[in-house]
C-alpha positions, 0 to 999 in steps of 0.5 A, spaced: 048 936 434 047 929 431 047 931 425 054 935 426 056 928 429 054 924 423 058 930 418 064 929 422 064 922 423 062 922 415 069 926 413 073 921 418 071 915 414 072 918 407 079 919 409 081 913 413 084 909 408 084 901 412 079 900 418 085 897 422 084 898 430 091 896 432 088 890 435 095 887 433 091 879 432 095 880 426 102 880 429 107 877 429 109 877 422 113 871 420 117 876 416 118 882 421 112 886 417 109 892 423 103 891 419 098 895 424 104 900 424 104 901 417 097 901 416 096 907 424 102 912 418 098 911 412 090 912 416 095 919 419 098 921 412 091 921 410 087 924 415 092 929 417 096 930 411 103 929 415 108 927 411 111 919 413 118 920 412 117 924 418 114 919 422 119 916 427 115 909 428 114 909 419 122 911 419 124 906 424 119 901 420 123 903 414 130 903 415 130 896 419 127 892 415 120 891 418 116 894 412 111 891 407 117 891 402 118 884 407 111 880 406 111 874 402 104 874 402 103 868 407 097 869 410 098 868 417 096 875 418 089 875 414 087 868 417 087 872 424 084 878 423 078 879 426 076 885 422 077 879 415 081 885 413 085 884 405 092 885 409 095 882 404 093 887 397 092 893 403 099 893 405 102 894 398 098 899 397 099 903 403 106 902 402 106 904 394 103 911 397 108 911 403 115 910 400 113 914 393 112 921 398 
């Protein structure tokens, strides 16, 4: 049984793009940017294979302006993070992959 635990625990991971726990330290943004919010629908499209343009909170971070398109790389999130996260580098990453579907 510890061993099956292991194997999922194992496969979670490998498909969990960010090791983002929504501690939400990061907010608020300067600029508006709902960074655990981005990085909740990208771990979700990767682990679930759902398509984020039906996402209701990735649609509404989106459309009003709270998207990753908005950083300018100020820092302020990376400094309070308690997990010492690459915010900044992450959030164009997942934001490439999330409006490119």
């Amino acid at each position: 049984e510890k061993r099956l635990i292991d194997d999922v625990r194992a496969a979670y991971l490998s498909l969990t793009k960010i090791g983002c726990t929504g501690c939400r330290y990061c907010m608020p943004c300067p600029n508006g940017v709902n960074i655990p919010g981005i990085f909740s629908v990208w771990n979700s499209v990767s682990l679930y294979n759902i398509d984020p343009n039906r996402d209701w909170g990735f649609i509404q971070t989106r459309d009003n302006g709270h998207g990753a398109d908005q950083c300018v790389a100020c820092g302020a999130c990376e400094s309070a993070c308690p997990q010492h996260l690459p915010i900044i580098e992450q959030l164009k990453c997942a934001w490439a992959e999330l409006t490119e579907r």
